[in-house]
ZAMARGU-4260 file (C-alpha; in steps of 0.2 Angstrom, whole numbers, plus 5000, padded with zeros to 4 digits):
<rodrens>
0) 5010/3951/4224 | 4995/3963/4229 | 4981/3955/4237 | 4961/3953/4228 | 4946/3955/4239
5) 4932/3947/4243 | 4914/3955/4238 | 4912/3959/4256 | 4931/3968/4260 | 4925/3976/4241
10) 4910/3986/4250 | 4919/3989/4264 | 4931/3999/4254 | 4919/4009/4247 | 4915/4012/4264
15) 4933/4015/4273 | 4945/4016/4261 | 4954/4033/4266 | 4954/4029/4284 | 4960/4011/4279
20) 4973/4019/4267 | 4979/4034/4276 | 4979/4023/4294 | 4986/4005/4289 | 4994/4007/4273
25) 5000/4025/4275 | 5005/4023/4293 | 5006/4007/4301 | 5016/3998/4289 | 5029/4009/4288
30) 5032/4018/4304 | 5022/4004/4315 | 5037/3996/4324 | 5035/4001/4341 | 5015/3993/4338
35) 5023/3975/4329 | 5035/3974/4346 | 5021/3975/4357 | 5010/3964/4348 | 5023/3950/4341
40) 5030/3949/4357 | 5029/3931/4363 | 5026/3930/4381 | 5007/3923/4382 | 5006/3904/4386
45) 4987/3895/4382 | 4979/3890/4396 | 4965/3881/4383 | 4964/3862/4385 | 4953/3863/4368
50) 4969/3868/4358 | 4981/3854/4359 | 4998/3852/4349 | 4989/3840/4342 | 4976/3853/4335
55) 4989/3865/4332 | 4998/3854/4322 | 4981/3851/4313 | 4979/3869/4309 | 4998/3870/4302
60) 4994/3858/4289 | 4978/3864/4284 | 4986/3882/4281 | 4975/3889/4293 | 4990/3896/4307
65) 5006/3899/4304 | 5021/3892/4311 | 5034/3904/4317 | 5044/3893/4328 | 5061/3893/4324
70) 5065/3874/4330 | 5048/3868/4326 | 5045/3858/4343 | 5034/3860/4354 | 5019/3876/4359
75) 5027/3886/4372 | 5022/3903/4368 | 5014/3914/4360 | 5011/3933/4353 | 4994/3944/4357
80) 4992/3941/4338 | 4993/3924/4340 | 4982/3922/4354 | 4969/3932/4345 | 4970/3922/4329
85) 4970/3904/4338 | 4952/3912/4348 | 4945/3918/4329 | 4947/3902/4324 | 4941/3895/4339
90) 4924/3905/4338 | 4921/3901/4318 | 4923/3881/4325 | 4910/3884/4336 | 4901/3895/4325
95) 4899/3876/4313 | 4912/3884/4299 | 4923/3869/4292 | 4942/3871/4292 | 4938/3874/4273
100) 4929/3889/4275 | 4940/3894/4290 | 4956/3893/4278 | 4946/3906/4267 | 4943/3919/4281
105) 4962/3916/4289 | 4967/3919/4269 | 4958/3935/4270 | 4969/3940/4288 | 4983/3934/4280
110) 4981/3946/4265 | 4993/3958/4268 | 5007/3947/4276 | 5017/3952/4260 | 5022/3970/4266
115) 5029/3964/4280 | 5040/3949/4277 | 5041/3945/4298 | 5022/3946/4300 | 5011/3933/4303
120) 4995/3941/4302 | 5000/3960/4301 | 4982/3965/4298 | 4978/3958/4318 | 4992/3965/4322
125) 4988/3982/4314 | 4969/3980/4323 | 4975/3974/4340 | 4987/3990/4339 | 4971/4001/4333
130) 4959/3993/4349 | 4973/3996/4362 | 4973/4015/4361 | 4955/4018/4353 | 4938/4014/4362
135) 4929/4009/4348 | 4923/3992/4345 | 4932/3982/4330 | 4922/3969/4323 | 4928/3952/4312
140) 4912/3949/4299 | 4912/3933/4291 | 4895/3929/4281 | 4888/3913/4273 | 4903/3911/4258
145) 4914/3915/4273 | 4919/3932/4263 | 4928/3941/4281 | 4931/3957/4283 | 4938/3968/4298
150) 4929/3985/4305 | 4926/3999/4314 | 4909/3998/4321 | 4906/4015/4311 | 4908/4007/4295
155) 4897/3990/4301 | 4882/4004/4303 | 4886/4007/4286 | 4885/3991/4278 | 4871/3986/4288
160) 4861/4000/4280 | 4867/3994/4263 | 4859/3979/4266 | 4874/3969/4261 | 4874/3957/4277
165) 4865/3943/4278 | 4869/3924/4287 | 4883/3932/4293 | 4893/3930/4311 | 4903/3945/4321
170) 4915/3942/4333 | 4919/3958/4344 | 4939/3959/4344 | 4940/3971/4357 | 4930/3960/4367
175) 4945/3946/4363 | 4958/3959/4368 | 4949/3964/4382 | 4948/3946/4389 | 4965/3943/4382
180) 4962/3926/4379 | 4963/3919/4397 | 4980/3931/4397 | 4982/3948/4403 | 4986/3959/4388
185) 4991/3976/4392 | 4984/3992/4395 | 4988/4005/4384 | 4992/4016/4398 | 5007/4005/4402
190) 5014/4011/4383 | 5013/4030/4383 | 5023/4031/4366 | 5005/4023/4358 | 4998/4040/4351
195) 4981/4043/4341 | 4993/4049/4327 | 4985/4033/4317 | 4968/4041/4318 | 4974/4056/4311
200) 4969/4064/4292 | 4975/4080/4283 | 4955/4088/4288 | 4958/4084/4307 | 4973/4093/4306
205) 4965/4109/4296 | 4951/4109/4308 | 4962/4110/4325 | 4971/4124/4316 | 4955/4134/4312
210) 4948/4129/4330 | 4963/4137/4337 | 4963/4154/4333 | 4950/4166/4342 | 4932/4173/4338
215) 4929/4159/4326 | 4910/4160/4322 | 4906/4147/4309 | 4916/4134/4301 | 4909/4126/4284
220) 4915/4110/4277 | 4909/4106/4257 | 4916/4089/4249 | 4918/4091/4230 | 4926/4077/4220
225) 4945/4074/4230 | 4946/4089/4239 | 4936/4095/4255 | 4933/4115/4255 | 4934/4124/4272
230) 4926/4142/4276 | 4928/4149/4292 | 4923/4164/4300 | 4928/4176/4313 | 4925/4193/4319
235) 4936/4204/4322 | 4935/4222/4331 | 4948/4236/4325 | 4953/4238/4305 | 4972/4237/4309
240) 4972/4217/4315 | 4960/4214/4301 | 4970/4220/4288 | 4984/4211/4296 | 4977/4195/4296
245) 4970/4197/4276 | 4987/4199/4273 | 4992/4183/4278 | 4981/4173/4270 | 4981/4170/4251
250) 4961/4164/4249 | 4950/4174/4260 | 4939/4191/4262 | 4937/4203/4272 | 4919/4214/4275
255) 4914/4226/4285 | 4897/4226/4296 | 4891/4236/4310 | 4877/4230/4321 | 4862/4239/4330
260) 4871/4251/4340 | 4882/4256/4323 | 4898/4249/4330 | 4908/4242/4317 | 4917/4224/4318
265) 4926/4216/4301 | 4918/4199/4297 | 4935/4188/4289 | 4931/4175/4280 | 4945/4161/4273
270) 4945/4146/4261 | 4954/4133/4261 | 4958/4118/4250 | 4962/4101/4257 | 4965/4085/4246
275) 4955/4069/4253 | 4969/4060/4248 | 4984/4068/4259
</rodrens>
C-alpha cells in the first residue's frame, strides 16, 4: 500500500517534489543496485557501549529498528544504513523525544520500505547513496509532533522562509556519514561506478546541449504550467552555415543584422519545449 504524509513531508513536496520523484522514485528504486550493495552491506560492528543487545532488543519490540538477522541471535554487524539509523535514534534520545514519538519519525523512514521488499529503511539508503557522491548537506527535520522529513539543504532554506518550522530539531546526515558512526565509511572515490546521473533532470540535459554548440550569446529559460521554454541565441557569420543550421531545426528564426562597420552576421534564434515532468 502507498504511503500518507505528514503535514511537514506534505510542504516539503511542494518544495522538491520533481527532484524527489525524478531522483528516488524514478531512479533509485529501480536502477539503484549497485547504491543498496554498498549501503546494505553488513560489515560495520558498534563500538557504542550506550547500544546494548539489551537496547536493541528494546527498539525491536517497540517497532522502532528492524530486525534483519536471519538467526535472530546475537548483534554482530551491521550495514551504513543501519549504523545511521541506530545514531538518529540515538540523537532524538538525547534530544528528550520518547520511544513513542521516535516510532512516528522511524514510521516516516520506514515509509517507502514497500517498493523494495529487501530494504530496511530504503529512504536512508537512497540519502546515504545521494551524500556519498554529492557535497551538499542532507538534513533529518523532526519538529514538535515529531512530523520528519529528510532534505536537501536547498529545500530547508525554503521552508524556513515559509515559516513552517518551529520547535523543531536537525540532525545534519552527512555529518553522520562523514563520522560514520565511530566506523570508517567509505569514500566515494573508492566507488567510481557512483555517478551524478541521480542529480540529473530532462532541463540539465537541454542546457548542456545548448551550452555545447559555439557562439551562444544568450540563453532564456520561461516556466509556464508543466513545461519549461528554452530560447537560445547565437551568432553566426556566413549565410550558408546559417541557412544550414535553420534547417535542422523545426522551432527556430533566423534574422539578419549588421553592426557599425555594415558587416553582416545572422542572429539564430531556437525554441525549444521541455516537459518538467520527463
Amino acid at each position: 500500500m502507498e504511503k500518507s504524509y505528514n503535514k511537514l513531508e506534505e510542504a516539503y513536496q511542494l518544495i522538491d517534489k520533481e527532484w524527489f520523484n525524478k531522483a528516488f522514485i524514478g531512479y533509485f528504486v529501480k536502477e539503484g543496485i549497485a547504491y543498496t550493495n554498498i549501503v546494505r552491506r553488513k560489515k560495520f560492528k558498534l563500538t557504542d557501549e550506550n547500544v546494548s543487545s539489551r537496547v536493541l532488543n528494546h527498539w525491536v519490540n517497540k517497532g522502532i529498528f528492524h530486525d534483519d538477522r536471519k538467526d535472530k541471535k546475537g548483534w554482530k554487524v551491521f550495514s551504513m544504513t543501519d549504523t545511521m539509523l541506530l545514531t538518529i535514534i540515538k540523537r532524538m534520545r538525547h534530544f528528550g523525544l520518547d520511544l513513542d514519538k521516535i516510532k512516528k519519525v522511524t514510521d516516516y523512514l520506514y515509509s517507502y520500505n514497500y517498493l523494495d521488499g529487501e530494504a530496511n529503511c530504503l529512504l536512508l539508503d537512497f540519502y546515504i547513496s545521494y551524500g556519498l557522491m554529492d557535497p551538499e548537506p542532507i538534513n533529518l527535520i523532526v519538529n514538535g509532533d515529531a512530523d520528519a522529513v529528510i532534505v536537501r539543504q536547498s529545500a530547508l532554506q525554503e521552508l524556513l522562509q515559509m515559516g513552517i518550522l518551529s520547535d523543531y530539531l536537525v540532525i545534519d546526515l552527512k555529518a553522520l556519514l562523514a563520522k560514520g558512526s565511530k566506523n570508517e565509511f567509505p569514500n566515494v572515490s573508492q566507488y567510481p561506478t557512483l555517478k551524478v546521473k541521480l542529480m540529473r533532470t530532462k532541463l540539465e540535459e537541454e542546457l548542456d546541449n545548448v551550452l555545447e554548440k559555439d557562439g551562444i550569446q544568450n540563453i532564456n529559460i520561461r516556466i509556464k504550467e508543466t513545461d519549461y521554454t528554452i530560447t537560445s541565441e547565437m551568432l553566426i557569420n556566413d549565410k550558408e552555415s546559417a541557412n544550414a543550421l535553420l534547417n535542422l531545426c523545426t522551432v527556430s528564426k533566423l534574422e539578419i543584422s549588421q553592426d557599425k562597420s555594415k558587416k553582416r552576421y545572422y542572429r539564430f534564434k531556437e525554441t525549444k519545449k521541455v516537459n518538467k515532468n520527463g
